[in-house]
DRENTORKOL-3810 file (N, C-alpha, C; in nm, 4 decimals):
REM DRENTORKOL-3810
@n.u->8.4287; n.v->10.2606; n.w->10.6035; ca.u->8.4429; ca.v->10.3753; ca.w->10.6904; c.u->8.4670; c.v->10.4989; c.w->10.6054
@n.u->8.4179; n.v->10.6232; n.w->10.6654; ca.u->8.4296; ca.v->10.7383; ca.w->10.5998; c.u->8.4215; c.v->10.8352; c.w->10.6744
@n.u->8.4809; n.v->10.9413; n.w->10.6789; ca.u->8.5012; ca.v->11.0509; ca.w->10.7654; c.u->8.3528; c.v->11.0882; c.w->10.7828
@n.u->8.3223; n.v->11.0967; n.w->10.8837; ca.u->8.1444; ca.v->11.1413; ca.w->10.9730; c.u->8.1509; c.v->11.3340; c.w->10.9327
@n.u->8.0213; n.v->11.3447; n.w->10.8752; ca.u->7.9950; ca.v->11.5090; ca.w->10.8748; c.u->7.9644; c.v->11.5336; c.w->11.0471
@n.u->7.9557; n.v->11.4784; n.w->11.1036; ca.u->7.9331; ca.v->11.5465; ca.w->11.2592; c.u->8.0905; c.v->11.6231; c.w->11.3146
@n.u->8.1067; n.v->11.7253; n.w->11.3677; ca.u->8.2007; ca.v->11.7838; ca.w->11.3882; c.u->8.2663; c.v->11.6948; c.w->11.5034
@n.u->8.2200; n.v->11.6687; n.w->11.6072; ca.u->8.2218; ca.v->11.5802; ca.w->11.7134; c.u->8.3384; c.v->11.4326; c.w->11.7096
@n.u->8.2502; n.v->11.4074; n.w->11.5995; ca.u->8.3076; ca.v->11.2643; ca.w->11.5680; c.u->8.3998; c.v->11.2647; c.w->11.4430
@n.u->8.4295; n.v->11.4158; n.w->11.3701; ca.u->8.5468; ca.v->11.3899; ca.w->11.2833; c.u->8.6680; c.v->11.3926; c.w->11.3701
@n.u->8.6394; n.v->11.4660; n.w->11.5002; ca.u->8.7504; ca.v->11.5220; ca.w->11.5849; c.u->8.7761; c.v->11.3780; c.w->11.6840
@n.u->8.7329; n.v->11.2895; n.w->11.6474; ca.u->8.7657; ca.v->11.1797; ca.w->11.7252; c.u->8.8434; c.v->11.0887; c.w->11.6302
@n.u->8.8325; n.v->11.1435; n.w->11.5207; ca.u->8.9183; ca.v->11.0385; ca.w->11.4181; c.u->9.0592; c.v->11.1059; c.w->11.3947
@n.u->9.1826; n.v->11.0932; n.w->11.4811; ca.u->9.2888; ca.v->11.1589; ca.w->11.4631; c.u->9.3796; c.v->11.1629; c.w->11.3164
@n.u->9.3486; n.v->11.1349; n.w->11.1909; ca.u->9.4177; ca.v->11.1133; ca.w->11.1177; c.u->9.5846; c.v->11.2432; c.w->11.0992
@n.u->9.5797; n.v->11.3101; n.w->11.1336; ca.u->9.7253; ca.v->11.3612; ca.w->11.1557; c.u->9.8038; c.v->11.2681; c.w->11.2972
@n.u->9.7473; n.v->11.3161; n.w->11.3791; ca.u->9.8377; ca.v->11.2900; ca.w->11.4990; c.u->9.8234; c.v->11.1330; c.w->11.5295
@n.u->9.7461; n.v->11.0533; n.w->11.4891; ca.u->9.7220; ca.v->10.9662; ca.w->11.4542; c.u->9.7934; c.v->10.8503; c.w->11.4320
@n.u->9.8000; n.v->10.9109; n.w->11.2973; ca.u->9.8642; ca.v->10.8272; ca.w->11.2175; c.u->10.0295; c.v->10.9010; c.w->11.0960
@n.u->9.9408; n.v->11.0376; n.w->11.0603; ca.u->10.0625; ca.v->11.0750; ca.w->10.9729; c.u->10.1956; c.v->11.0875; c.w->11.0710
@n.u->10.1383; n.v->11.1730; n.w->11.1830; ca.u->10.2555; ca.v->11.1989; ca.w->11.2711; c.u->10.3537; c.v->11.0802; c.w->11.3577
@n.u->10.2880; n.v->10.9922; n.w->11.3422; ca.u->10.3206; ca.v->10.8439; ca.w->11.3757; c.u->10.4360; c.v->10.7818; c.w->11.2851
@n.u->10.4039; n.v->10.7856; n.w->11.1698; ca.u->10.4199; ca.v->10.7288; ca.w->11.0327; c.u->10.5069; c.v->10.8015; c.w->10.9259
@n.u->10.5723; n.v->10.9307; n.w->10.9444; ca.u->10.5785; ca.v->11.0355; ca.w->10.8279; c.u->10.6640; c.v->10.9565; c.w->10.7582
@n.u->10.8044; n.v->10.9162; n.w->10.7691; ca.u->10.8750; ca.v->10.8255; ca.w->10.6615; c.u->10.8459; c.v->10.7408; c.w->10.5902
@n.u->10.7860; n.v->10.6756; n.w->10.6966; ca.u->10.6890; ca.v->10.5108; ca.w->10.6167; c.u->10.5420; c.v->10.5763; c.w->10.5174
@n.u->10.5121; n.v->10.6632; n.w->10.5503; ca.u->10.3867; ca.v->10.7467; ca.w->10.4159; c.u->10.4898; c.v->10.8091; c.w->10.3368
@n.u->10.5679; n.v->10.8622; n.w->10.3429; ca.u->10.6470; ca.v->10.9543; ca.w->10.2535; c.u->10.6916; c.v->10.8216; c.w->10.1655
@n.u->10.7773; n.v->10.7180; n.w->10.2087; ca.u->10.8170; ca.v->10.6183; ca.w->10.1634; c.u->10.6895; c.v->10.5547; c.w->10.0144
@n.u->10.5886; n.v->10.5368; n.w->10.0576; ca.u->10.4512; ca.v->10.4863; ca.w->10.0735; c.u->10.4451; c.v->10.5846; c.w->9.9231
@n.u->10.3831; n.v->10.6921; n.w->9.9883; ca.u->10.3975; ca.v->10.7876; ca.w->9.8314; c.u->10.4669; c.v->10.7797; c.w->9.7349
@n.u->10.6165; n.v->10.7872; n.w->9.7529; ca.u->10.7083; ca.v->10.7981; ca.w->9.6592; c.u->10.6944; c.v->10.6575; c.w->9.5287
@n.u->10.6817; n.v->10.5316; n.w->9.6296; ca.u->10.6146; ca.v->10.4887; ca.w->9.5492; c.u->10.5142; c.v->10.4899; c.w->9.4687
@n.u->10.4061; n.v->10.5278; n.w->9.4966; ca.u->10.2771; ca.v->10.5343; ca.w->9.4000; c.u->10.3228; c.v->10.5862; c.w->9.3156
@n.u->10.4265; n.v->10.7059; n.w->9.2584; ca.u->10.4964; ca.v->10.7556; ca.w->9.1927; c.u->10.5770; c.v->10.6791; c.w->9.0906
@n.u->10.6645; n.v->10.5959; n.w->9.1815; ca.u->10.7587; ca.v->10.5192; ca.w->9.0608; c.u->10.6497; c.v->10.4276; c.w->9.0408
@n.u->10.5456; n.v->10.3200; n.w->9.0872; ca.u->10.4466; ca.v->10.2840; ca.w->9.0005; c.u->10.3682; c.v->10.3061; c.w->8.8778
@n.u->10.3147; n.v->10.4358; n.w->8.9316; ca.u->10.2527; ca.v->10.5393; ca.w->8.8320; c.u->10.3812; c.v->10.5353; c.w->8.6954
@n.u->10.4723; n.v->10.5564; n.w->8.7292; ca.u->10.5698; ca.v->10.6080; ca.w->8.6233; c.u->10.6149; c.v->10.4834; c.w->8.5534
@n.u->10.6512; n.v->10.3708; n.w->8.6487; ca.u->10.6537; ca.v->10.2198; ca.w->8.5422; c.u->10.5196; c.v->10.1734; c.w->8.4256
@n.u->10.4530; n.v->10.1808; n.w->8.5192; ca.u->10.2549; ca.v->10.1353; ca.w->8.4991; c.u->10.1669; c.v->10.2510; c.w->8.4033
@n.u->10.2240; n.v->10.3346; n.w->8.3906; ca.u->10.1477; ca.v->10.4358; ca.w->8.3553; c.u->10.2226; c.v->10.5512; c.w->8.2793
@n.u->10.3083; n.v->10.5486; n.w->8.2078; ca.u->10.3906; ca.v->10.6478; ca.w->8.1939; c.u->10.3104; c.v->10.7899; c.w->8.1071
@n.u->10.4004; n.v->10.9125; n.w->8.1612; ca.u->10.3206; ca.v->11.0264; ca.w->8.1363; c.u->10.1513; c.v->11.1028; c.w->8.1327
@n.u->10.1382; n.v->10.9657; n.w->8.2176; ca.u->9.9933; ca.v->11.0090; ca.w->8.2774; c.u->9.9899; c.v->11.0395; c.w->8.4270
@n.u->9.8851; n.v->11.1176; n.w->8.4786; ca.u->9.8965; ca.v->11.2115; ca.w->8.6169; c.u->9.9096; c.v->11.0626; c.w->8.7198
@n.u->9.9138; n.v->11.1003; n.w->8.8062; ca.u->9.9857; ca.v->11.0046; ca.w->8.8933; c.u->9.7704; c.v->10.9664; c.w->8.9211
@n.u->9.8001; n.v->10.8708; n.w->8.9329; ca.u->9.6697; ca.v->10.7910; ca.w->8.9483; c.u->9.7164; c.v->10.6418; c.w->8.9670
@n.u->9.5668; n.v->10.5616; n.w->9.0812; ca.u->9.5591; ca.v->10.4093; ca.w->9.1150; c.u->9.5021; c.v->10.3456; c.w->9.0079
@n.u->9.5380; n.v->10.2730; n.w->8.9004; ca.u->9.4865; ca.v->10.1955; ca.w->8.8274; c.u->9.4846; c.v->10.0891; c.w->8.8894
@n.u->9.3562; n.v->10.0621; n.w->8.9057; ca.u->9.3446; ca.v->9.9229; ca.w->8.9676; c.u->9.2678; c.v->9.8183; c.w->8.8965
@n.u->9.2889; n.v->9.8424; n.w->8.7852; ca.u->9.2690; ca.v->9.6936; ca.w->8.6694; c.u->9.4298; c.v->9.6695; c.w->8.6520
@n.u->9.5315; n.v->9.7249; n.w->8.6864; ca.u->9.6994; ca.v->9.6579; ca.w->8.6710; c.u->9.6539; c.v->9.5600; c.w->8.8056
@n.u->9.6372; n.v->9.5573; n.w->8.8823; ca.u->9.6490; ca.v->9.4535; ca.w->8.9717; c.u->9.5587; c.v->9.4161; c.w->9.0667
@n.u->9.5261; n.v->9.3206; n.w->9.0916; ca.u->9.3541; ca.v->9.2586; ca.w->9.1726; c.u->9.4275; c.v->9.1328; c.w->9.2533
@n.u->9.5230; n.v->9.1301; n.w->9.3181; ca.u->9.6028; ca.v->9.0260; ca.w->9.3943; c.u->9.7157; c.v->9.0934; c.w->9.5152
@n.u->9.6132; n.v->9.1939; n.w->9.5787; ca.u->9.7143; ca.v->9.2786; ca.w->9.6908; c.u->9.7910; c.v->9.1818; c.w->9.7856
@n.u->9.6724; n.v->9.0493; n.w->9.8328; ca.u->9.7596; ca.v->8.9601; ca.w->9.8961; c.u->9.8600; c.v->8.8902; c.w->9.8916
@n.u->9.8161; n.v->8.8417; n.w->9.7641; ca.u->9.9429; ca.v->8.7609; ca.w->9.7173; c.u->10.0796; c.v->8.8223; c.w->9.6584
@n.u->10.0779; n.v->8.9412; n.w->9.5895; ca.u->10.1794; ca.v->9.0370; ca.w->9.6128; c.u->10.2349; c.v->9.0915; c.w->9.7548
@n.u->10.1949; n.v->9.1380; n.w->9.8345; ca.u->10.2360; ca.v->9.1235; ca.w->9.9952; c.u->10.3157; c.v->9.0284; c.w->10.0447
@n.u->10.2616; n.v->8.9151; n.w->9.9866; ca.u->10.3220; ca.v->8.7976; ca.w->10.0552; c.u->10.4352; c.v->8.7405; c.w->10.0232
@n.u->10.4544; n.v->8.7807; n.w->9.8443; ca.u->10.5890; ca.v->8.8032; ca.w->9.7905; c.u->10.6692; c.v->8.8916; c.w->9.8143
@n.u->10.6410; n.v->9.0084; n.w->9.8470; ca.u->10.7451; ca.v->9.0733; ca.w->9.8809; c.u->10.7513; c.v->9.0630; c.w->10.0451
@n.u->10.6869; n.v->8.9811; n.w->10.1287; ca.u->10.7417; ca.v->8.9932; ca.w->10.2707; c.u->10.8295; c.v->8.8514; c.w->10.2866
@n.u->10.8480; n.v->8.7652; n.w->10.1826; ca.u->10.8798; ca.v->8.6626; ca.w->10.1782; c.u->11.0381; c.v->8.7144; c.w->10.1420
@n.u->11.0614; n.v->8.7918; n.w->10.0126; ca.u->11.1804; ca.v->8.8698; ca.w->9.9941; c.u->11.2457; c.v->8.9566; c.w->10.1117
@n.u->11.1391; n.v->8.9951; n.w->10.2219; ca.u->11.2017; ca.v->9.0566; ca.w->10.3272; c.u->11.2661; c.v->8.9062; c.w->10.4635
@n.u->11.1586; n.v->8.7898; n.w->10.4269; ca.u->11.2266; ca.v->8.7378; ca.w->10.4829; c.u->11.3360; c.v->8.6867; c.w->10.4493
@n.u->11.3282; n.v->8.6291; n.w->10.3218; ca.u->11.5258; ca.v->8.5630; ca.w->10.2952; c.u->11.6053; c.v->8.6584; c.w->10.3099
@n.u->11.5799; n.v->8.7920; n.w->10.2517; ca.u->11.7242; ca.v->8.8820; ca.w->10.2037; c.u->11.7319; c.v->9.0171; c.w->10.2973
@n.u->11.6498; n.v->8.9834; n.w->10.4017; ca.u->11.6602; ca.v->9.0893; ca.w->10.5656; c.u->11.5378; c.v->9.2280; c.w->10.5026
@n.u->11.5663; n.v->9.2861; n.w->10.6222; ca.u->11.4805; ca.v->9.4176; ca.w->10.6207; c.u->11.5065; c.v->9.5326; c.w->10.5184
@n.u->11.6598; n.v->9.5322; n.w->10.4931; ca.u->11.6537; ca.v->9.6716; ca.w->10.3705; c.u->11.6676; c.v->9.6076; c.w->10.2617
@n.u->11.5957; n.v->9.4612; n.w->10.2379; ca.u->11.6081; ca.v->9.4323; ca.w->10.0916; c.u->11.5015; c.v->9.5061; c.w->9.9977
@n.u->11.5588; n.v->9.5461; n.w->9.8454; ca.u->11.5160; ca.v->9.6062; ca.w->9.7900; c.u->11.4459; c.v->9.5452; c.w->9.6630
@n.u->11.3788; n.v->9.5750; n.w->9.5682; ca.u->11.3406; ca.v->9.5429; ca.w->9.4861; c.u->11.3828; c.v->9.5762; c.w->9.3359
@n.u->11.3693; n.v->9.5296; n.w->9.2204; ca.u->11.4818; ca.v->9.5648; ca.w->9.1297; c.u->11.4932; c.v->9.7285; c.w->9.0797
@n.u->11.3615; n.v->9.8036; n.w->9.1266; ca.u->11.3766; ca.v->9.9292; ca.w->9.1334; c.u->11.4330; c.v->10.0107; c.w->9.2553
@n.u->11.4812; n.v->9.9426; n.w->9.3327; ca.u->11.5490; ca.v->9.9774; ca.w->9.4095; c.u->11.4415; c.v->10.0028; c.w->9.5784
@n.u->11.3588; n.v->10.0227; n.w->9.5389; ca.u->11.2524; ca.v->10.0346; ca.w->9.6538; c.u->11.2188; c.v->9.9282; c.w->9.7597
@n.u->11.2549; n.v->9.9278; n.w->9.9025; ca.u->11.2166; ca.v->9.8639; ca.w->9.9908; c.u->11.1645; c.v->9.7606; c.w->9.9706
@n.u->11.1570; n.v->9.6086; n.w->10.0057; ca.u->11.0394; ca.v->9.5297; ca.w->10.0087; c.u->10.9422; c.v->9.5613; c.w->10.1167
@n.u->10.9862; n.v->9.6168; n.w->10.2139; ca.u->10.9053; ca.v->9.6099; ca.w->10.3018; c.u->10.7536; c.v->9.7712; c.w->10.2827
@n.u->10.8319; n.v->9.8568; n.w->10.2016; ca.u->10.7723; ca.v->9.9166; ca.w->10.1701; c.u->10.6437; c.v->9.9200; c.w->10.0652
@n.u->10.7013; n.v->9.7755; n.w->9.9827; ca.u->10.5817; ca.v->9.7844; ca.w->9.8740; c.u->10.4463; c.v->9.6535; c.w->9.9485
@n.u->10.5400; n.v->9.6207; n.w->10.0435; ca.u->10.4055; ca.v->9.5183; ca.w->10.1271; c.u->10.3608; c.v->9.6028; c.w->10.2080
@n.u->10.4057; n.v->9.7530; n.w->10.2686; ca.u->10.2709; ca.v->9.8422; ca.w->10.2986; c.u->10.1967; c.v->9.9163; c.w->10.2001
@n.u->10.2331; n.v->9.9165; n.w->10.0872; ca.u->10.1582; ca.v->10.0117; ca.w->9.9836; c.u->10.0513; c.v->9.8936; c.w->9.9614
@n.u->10.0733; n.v->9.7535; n.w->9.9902; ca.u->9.9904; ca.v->9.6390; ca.w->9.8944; c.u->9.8967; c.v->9.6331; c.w->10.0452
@n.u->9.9258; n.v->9.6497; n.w->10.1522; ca.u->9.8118; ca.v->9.6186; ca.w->10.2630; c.u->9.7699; c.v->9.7534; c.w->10.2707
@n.u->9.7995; n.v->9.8879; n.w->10.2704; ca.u->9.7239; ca.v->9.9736; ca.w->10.2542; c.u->9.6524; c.v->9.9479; c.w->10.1058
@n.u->9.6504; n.v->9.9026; n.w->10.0174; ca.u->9.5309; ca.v->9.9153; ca.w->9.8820; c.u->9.4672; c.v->9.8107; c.w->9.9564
@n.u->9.4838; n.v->9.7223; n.w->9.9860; ca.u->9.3718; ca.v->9.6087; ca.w->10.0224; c.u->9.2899; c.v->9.6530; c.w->10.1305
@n.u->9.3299; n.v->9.7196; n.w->10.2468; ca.u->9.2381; ca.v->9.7812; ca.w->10.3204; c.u->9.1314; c.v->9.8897; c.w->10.2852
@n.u->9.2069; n.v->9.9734; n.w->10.1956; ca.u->9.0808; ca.v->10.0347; ca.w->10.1232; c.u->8.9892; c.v->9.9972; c.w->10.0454
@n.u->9.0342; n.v->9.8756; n.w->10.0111; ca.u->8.9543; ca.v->9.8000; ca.w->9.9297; c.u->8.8448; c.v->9.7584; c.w->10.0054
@n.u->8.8731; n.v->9.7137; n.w->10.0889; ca.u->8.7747; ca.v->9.6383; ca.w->10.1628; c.u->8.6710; c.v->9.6855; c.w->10.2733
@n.u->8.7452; n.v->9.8443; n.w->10.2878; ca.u->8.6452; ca.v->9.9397; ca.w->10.3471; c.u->8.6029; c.v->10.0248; c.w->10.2611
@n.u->8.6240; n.v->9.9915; n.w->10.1575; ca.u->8.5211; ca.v->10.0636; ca.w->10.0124; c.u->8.4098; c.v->9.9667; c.w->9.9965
@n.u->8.4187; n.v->9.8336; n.w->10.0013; ca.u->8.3270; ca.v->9.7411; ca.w->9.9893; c.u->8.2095; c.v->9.7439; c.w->10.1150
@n.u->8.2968; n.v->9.7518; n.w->10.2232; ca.u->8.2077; ca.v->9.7467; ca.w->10.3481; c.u->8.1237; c.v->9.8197; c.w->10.3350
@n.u->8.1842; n.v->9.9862; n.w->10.2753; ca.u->8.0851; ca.v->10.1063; ca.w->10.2812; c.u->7.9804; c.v->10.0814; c.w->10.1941
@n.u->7.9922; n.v->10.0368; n.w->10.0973; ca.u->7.8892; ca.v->10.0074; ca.w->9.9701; c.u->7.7620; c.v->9.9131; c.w->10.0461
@n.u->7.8440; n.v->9.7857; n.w->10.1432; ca.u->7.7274; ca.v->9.7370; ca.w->10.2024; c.u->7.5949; c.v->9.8095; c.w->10.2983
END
């Protein structure tokens, strides 16, 4: 999927009211990470997705929702960051992933 040049049909794809306005903590959350990633994974380079560090969104997800299940909802990770937060950063990359692929088809 990709935003449509028809005026019509971009205006049918709500991405503010949507979704950001839906969502603002859990994206803000979401961001901040890519950040301390970037900054573990990548240090002093511009904040960018390297995605040769990791090719296993699922199975990372599944570890950290597994950590949300034993140790509850605000369990954190040793950087201190949400589990539940880095299993939406890992299902948001996999979805783009896979609607990057779709699009290619």
């Amino acid at each position: 999927m990709s935003l449509p040049t028809d005026a019509k049909k971009r205006k049918a794809i709500p991405v503010f009211s949507g979704c950001i306005a839906y969502f603002p903590l859990a994206l803000a959350a979401v961001a901040e990470l890519s950040r301390v990633g970037n900054d573990q994974h990548n240090p002093g380079k511009p904040l960018h997705w390297d995605r040769s560090k990791s090719q296993d969104e699922l199975d990372a997800l599944m570890r950290h929702l597994l950590d949300v299940a034993m140790h509850g909802e605000s369990a954190t990770d040793t950087d201190d960051v949400l589990h539940l937060t880095k299993t939406a950063w890992r299902a948001l990359a996999k979805l783009q992933k896979v609607l990057e692929q779709k699009q290619e088809n």
